[in-house]
PDB file of N, H, CA, C and O in Angstrom:
ATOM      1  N   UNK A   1      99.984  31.422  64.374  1.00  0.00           N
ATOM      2  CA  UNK A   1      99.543  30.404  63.448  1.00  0.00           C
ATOM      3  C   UNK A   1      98.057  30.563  63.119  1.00  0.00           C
ATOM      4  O   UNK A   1      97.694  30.212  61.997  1.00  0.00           O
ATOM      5  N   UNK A   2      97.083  31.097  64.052  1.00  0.00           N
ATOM      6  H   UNK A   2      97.378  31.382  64.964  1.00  0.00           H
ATOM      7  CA  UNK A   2      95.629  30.812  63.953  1.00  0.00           C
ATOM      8  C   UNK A   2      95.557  32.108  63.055  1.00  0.00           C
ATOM      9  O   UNK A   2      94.976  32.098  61.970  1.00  0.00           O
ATOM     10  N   UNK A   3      96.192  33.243  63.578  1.00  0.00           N
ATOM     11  H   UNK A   3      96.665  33.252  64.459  1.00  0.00           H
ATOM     12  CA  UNK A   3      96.017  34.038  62.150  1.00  0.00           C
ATOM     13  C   UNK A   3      96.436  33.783  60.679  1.00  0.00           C
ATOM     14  O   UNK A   3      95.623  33.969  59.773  1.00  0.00           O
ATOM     15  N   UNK A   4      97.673  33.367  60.440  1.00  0.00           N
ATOM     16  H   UNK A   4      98.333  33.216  61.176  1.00  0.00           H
ATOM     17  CA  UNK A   4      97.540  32.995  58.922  1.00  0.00           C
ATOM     18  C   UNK A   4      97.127  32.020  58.798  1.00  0.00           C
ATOM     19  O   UNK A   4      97.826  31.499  57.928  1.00  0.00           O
ATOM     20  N   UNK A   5      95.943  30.924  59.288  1.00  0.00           N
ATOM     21  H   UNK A   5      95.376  31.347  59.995  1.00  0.00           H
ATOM     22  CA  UNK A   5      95.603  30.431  58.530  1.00  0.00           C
ATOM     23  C   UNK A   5      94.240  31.051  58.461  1.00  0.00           C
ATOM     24  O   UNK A   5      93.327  30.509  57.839  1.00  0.00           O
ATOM     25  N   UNK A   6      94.097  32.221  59.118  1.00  0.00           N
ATOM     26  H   UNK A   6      94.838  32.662  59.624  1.00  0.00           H
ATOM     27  CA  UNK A   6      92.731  32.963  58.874  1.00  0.00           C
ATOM     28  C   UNK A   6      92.846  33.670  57.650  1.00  0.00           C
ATOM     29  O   UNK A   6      91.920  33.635  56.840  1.00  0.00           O
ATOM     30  N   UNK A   7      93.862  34.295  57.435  1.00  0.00           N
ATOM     31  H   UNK A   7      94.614  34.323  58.093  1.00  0.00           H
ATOM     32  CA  UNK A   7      94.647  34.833  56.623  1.00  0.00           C
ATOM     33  C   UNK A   7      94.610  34.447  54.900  1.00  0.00           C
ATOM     34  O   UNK A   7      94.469  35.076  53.852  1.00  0.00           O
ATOM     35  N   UNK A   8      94.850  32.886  55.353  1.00  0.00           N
ATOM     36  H   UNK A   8      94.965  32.375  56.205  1.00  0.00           H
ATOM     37  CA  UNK A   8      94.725  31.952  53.888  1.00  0.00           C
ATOM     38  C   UNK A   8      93.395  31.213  53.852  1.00  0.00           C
ATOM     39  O   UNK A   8      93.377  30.152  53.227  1.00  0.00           O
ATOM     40  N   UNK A   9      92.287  31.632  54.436  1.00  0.00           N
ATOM     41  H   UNK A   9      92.301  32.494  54.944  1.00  0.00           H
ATOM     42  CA  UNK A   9      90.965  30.980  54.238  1.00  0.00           C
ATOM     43  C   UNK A   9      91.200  29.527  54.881  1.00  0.00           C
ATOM     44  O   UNK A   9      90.334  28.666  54.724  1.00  0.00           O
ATOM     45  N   UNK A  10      92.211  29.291  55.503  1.00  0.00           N
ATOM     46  H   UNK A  10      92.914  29.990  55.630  1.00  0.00           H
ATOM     47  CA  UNK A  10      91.637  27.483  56.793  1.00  0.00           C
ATOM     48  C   UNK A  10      90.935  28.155  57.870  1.00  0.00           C
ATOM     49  O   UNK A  10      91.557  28.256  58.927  1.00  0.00           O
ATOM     50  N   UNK A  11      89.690  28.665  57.808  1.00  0.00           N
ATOM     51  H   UNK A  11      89.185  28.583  56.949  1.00  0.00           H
ATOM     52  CA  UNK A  11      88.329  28.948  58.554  1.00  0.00           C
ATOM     53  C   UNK A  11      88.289  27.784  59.375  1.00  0.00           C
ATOM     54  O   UNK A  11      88.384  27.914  60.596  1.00  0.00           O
ATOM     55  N   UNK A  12      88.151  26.576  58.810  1.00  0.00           N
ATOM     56  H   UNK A  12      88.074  26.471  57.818  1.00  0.00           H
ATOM     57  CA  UNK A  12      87.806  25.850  60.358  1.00  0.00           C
ATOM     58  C   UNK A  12      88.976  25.831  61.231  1.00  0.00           C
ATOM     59  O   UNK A  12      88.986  26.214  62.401  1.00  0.00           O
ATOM     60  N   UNK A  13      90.309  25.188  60.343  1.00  0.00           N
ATOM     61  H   UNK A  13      90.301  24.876  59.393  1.00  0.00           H
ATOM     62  CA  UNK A  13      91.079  24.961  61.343  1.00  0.00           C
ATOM     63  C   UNK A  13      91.554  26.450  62.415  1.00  0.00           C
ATOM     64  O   UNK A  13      92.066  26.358  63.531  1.00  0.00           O
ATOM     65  N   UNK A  14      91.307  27.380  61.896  1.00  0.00           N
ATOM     66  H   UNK A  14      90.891  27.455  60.990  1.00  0.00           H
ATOM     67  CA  UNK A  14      91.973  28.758  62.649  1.00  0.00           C
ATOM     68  C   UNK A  14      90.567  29.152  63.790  1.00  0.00           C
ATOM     69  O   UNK A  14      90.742  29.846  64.792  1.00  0.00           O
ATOM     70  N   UNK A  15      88.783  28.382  63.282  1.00  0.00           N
ATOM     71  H   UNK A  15      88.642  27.818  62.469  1.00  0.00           H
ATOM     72  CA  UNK A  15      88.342  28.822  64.551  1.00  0.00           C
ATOM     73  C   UNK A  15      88.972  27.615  65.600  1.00  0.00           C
ATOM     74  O   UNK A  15      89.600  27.889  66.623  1.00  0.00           O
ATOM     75  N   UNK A  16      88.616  25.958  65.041  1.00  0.00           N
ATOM     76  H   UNK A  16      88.106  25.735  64.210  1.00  0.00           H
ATOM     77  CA  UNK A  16      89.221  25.166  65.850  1.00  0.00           C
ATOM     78  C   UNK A  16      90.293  25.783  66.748  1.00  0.00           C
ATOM     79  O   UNK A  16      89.849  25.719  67.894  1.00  0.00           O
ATOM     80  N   UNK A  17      91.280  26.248  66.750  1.00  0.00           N
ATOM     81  H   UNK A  17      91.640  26.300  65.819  1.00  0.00           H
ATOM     82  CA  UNK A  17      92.256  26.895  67.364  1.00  0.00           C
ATOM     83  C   UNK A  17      92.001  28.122  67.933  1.00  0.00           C
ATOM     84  O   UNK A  17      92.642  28.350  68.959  1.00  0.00           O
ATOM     85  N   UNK A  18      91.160  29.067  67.510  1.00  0.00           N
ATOM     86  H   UNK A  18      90.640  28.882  66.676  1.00  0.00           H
ATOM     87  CA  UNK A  18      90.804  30.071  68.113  1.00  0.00           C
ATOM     88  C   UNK A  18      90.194  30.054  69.619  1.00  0.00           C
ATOM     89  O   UNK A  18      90.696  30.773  70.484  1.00  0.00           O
ATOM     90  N   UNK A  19      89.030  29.156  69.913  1.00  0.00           N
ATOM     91  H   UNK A  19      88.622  28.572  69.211  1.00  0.00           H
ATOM     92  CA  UNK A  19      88.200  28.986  70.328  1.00  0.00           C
ATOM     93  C   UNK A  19      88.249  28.620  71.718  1.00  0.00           C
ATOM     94  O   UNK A  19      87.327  28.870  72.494  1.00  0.00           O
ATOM     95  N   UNK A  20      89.580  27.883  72.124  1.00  0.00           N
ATOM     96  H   UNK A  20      90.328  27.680  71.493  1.00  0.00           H
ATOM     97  CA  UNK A  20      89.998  27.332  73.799  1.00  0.00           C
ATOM     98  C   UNK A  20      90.892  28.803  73.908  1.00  0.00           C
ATOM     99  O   UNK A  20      91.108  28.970  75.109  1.00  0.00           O
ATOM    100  N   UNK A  21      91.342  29.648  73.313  1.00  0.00           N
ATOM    101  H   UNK A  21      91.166  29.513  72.338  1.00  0.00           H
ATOM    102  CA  UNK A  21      91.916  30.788  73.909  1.00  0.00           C
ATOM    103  C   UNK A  21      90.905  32.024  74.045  1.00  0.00           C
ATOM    104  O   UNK A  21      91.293  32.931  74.781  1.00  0.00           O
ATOM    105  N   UNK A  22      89.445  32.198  73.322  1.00  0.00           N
ATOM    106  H   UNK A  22      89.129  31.461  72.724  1.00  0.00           H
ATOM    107  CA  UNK A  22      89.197  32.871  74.011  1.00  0.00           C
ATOM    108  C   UNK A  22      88.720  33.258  75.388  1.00  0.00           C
ATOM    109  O   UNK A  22      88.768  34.433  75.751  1.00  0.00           O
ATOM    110  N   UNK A  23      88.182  32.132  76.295  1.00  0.00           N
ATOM    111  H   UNK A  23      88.143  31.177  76.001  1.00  0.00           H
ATOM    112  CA  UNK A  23      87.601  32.224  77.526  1.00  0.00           C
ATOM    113  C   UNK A  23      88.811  32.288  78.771  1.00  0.00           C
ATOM    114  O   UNK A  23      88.541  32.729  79.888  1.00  0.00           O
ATOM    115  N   UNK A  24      89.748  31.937  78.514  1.00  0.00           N
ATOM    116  H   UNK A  24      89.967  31.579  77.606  1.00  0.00           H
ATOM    117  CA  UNK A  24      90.987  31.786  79.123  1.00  0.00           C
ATOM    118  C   UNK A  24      91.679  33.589  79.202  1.00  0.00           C
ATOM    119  O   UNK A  24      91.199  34.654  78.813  1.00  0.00           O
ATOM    120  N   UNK A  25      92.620  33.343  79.698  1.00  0.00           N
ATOM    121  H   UNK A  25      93.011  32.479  80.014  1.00  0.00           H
ATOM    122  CA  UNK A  25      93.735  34.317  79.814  1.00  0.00           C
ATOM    123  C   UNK A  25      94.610  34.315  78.253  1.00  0.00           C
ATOM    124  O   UNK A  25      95.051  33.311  77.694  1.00  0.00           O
ATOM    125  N   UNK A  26      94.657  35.040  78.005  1.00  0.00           N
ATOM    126  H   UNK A  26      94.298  35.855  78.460  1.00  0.00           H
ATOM    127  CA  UNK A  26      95.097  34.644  76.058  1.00  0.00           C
ATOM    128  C   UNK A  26      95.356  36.307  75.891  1.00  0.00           C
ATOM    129  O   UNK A  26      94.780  37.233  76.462  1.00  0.00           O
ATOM    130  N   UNK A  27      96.490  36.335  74.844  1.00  0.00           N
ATOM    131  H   UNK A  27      96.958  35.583  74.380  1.00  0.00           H
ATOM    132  CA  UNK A  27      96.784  37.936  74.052  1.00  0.00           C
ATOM    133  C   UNK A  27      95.778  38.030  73.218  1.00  0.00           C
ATOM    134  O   UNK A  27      95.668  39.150  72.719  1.00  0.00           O
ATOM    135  N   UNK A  28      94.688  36.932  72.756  1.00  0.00           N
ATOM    136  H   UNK A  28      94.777  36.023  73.161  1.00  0.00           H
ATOM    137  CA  UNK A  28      94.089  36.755  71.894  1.00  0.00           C
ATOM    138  C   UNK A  28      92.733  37.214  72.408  1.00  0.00           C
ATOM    139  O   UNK A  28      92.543  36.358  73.272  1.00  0.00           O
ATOM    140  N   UNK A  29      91.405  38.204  72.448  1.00  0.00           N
ATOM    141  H   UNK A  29      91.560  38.900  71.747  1.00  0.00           H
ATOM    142  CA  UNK A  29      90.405  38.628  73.220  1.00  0.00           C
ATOM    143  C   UNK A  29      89.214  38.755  71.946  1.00  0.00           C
ATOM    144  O   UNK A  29      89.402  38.811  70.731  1.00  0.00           O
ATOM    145  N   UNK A  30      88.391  38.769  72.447  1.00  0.00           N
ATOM    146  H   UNK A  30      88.238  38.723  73.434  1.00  0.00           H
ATOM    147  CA  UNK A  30      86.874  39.307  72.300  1.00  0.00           C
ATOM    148  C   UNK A  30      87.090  40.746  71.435  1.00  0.00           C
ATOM    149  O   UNK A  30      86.574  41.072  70.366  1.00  0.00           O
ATOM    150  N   UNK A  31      87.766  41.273  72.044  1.00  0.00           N
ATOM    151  H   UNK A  31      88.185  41.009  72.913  1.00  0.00           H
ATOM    152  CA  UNK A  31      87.841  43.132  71.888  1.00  0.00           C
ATOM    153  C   UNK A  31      88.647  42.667  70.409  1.00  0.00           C
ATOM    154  O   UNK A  31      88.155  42.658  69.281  1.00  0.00           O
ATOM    155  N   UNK A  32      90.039  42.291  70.819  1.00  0.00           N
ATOM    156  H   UNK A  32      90.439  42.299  71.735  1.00  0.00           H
ATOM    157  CA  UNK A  32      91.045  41.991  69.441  1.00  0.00           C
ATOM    158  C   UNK A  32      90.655  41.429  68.366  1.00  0.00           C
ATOM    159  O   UNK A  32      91.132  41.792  67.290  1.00  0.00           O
ATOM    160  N   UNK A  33      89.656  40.374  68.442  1.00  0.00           N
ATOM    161  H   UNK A  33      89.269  40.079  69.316  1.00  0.00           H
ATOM    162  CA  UNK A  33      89.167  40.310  67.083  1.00  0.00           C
ATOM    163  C   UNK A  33      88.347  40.596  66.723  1.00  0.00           C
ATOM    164  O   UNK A  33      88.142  40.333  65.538  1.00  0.00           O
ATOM    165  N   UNK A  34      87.341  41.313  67.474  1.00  0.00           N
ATOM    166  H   UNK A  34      87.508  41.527  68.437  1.00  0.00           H
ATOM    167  CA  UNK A  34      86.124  41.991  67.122  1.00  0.00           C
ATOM    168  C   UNK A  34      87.037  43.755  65.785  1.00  0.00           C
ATOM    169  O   UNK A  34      86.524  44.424  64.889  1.00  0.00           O
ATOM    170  N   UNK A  35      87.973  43.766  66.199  1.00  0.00           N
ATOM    171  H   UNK A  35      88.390  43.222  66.927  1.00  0.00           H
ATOM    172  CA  UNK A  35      88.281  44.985  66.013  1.00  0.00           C
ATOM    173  C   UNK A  35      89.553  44.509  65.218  1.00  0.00           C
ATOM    174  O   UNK A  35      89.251  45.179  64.230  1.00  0.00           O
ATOM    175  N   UNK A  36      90.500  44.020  64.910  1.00  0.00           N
ATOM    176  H   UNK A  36      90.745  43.477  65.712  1.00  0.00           H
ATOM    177  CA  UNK A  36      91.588  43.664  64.355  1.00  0.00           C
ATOM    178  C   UNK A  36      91.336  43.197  62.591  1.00  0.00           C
ATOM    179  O   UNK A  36      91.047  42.127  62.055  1.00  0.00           O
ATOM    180  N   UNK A  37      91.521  44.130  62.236  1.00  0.00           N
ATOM    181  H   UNK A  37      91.756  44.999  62.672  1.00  0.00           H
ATOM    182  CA  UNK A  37      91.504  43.940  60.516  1.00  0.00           C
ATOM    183  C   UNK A  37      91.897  42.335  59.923  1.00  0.00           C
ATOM    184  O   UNK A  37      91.526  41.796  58.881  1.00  0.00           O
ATOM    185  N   UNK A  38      92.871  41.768  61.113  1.00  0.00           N
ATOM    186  H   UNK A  38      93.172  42.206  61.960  1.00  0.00           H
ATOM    187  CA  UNK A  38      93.750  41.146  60.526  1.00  0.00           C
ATOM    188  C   UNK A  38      92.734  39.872  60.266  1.00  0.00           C
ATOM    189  O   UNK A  38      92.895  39.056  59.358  1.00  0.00           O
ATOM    190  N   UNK A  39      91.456  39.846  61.409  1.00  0.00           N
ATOM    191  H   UNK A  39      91.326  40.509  62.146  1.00  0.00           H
ATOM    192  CA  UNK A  39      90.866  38.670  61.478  1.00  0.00           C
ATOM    193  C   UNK A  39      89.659  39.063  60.466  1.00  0.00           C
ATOM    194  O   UNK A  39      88.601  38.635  60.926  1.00  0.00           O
ATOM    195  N   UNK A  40      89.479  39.764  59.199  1.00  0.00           N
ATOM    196  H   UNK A  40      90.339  40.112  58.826  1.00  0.00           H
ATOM    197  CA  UNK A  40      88.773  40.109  58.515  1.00  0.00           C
ATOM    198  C   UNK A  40      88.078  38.974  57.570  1.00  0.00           C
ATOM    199  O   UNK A  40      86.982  39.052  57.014  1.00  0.00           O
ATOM    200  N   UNK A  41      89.247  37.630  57.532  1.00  0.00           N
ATOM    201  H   UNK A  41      90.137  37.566  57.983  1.00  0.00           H
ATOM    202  CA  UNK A  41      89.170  36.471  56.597  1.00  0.00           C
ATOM    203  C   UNK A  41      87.986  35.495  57.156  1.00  0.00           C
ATOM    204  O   UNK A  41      87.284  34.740  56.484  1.00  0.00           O
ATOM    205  N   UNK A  42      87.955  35.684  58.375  1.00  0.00           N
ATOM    206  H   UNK A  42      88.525  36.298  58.921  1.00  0.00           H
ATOM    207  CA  UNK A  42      86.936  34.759  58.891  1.00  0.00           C
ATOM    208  C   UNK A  42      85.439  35.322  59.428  1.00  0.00           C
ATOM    209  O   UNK A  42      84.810  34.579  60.182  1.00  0.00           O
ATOM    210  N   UNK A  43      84.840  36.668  59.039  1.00  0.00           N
ATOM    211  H   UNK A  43      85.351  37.272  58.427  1.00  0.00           H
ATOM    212  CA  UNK A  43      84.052  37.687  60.017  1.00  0.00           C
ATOM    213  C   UNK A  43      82.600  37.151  58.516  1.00  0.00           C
ATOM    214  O   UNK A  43      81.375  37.247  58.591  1.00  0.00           O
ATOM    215  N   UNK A  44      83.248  36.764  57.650  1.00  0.00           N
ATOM    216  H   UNK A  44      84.244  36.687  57.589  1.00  0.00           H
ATOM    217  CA  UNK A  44      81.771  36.322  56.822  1.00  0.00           C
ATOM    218  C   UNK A  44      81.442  35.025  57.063  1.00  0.00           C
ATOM    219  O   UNK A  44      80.472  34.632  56.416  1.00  0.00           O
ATOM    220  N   UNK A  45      82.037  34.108  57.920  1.00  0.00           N
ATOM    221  H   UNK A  45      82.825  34.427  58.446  1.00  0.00           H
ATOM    222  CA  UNK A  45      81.786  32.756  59.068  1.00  0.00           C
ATOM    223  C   UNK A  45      80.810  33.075  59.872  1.00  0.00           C
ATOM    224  O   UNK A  45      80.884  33.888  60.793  1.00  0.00           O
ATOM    225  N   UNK A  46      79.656  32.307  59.479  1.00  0.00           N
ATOM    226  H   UNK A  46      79.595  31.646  58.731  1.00  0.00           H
ATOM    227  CA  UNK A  46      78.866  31.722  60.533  1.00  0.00           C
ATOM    228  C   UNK A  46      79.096  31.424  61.710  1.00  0.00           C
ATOM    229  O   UNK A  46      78.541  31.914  62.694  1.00  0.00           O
ATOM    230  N   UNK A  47      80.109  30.423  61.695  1.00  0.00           N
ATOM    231  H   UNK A  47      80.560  30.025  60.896  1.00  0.00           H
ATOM    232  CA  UNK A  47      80.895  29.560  62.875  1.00  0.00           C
ATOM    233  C   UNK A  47      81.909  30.879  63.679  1.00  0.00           C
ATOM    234  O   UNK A  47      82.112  30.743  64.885  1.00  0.00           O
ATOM    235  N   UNK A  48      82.479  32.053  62.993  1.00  0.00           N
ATOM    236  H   UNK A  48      82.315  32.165  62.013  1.00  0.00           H
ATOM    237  CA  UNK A  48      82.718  32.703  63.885  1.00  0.00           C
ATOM    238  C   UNK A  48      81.887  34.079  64.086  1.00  0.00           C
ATOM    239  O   UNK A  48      82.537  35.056  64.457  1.00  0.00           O
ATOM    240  N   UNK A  49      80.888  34.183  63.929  1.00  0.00           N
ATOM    241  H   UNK A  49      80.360  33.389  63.628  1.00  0.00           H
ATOM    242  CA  UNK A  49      80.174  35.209  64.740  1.00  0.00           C
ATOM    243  C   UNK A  49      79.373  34.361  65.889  1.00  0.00           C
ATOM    244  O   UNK A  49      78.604  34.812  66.738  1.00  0.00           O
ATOM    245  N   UNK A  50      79.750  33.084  65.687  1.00  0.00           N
ATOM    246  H   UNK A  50      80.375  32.717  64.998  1.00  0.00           H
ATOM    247  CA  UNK A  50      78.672  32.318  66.630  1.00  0.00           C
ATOM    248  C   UNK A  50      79.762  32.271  68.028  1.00  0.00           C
ATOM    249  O   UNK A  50      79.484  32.756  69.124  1.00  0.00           O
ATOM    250  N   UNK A  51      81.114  31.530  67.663  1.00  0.00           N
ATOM    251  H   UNK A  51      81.340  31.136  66.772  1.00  0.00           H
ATOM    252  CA  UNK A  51      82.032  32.065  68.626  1.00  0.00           C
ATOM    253  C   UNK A  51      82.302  32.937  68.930  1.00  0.00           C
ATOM    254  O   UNK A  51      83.076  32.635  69.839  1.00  0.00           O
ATOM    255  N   UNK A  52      82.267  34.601  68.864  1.00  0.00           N
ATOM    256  H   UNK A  52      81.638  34.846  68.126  1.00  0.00           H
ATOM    257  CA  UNK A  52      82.326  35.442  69.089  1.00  0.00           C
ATOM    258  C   UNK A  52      81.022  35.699  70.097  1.00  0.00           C
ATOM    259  O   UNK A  52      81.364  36.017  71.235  1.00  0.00           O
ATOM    260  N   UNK A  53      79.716  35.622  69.890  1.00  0.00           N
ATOM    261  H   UNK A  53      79.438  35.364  68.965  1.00  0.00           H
ATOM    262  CA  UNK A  53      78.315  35.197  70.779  1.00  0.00           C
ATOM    263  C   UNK A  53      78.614  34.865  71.844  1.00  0.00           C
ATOM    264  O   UNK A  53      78.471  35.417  72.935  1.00  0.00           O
ATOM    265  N   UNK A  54      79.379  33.217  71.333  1.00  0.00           N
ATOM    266  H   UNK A  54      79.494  32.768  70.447  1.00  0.00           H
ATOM    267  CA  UNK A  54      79.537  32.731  72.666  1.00  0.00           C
ATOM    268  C   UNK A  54      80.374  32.899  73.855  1.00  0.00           C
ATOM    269  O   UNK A  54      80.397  32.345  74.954  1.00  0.00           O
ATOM    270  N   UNK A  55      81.134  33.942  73.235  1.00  0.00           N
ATOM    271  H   UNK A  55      81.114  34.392  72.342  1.00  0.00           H
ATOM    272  CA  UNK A  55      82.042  34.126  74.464  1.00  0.00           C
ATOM    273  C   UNK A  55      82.594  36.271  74.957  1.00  0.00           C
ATOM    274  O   UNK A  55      83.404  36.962  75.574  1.00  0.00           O
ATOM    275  N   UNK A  56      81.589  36.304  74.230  1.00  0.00           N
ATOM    276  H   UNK A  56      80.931  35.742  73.728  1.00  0.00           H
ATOM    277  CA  UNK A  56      80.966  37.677  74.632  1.00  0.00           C
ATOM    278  C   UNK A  56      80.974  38.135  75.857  1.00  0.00           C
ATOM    279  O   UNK A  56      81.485  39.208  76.176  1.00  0.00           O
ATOM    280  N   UNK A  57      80.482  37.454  76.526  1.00  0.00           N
ATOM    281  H   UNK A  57      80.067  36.582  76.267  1.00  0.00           H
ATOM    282  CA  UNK A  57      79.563  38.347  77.740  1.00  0.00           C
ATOM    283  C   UNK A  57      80.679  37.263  78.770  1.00  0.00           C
ATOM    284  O   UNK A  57      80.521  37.289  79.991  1.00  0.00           O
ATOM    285  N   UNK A  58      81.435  36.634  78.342  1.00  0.00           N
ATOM    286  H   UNK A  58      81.564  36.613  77.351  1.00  0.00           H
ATOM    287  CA  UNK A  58      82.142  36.012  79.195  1.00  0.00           C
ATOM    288  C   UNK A  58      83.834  36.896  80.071  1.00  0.00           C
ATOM    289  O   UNK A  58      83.560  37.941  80.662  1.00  0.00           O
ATOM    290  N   UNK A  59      84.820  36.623  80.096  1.00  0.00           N
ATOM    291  H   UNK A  59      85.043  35.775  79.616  1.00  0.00           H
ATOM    292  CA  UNK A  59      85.455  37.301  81.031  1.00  0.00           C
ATOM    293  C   UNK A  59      86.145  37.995  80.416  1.00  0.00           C
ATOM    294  O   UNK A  59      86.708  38.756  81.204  1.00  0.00           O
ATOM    295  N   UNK A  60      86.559  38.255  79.002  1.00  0.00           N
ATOM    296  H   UNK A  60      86.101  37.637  78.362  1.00  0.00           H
ATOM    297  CA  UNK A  60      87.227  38.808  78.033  1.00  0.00           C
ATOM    298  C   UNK A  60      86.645  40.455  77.620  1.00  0.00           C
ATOM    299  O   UNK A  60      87.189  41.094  76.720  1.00  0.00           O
TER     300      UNK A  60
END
């Protein structure tokens, strides 16, 4: 779900949702969307290079 709505430009709601799976245990990682084409819709977001920052250096 958090991808298509990245997909269709709902930027907030898909980081809203993004955001409790990355620090956790999740299929969803740091690496995967740093690198996954698919999350291409949201990488000109402020709000997600800032989540991406923030959870960087964390366990992912």
């Amino acid at each position: 779900m958090i991808l298509a709505l990245a997909l269709v430009g709902e930027k907030k709601r898909a980081l809203a949702l993004l955001e409790p799976l990355l620090p956790g245990p999740s299929d969803i990682s740091i690496r995967v969307v740093e690198l996954d084409p698919h999350w291409d819709g949201l990488r000109d977001s402020k709000d997600f290079r800032a989540l991406l920052d923030k959870y960087r250096d964390g366990p992912n």
